[in-house]
N, C-alpha and C positions, 0 to 999 in steps of 0.2 A: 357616447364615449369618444374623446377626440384621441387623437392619436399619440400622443406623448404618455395619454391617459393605460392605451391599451399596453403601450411598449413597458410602464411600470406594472402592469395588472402580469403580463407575461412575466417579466423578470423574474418579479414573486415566485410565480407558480411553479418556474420553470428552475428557480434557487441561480440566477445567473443575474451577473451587475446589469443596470439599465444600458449602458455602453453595448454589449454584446445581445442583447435583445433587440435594442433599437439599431445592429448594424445584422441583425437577420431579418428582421423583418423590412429593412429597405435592402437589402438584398433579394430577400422573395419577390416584392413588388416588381426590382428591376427583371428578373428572371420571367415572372408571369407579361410584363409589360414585352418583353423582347420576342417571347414564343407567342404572344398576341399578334405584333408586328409581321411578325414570318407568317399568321395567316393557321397555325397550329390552336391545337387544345389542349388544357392539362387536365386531369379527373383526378384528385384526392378521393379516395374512396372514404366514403361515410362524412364526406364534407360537402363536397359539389362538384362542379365542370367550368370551368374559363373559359368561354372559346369568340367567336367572332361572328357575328352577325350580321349579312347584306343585306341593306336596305334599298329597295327598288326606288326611282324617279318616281315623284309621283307630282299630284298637283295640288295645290295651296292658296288658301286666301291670306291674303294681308289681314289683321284683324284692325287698324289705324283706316289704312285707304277702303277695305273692298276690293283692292285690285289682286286680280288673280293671277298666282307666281306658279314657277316651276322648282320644286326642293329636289335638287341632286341628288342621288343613289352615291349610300356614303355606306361607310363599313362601322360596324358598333359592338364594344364590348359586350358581352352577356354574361352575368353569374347565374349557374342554374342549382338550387340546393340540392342536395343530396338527401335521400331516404331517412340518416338516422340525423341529419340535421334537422330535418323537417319533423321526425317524430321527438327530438328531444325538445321545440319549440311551442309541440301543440302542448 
């Protein structure tokens, strides 16, 4: 589902024009995106967790050359499901 796709599927659901679902849910994004930034987590209960993940320097091959690299310790989104997400999928 892309995402224009999901913004009409909400509207529906939600009985609200595609205008006002597509500017909540780029709203949410910016909000989750900005508290990721700060280095924070959000926890929707019964949905999941947002939060941010360090990644350690580590070491690397080229898979072209062979030649062995060094990958920077970089910082990374994580979505973690949540219990009744995970059980309304099995």
């Amino acid at each position: 589902m892309k995402k224009q796709d999901f913004i009409k599927a909400v509207a529906t659901a939600a009985g609200l024009s595609q205008d006002a679902a597509g500017k909540a849910l780029n709203s949410m994004i910016s909000v989750v995106t900005a508290e990721l930034k700060k280095g924070g987590e959000i926890n929707i209960t019964g949905f999941g967790a947002f939060k941010v993940s360090a990644r350690a320097k580590r070491n690397g091959v080229n898979p072209k050359t062979g030649a062995k690299i060094t990958i920077p310790a970089m910082k990374s989104p994580v979505f973690r499901a949540g219990k009744t997400l995970k059980e309304s999928v099995r």
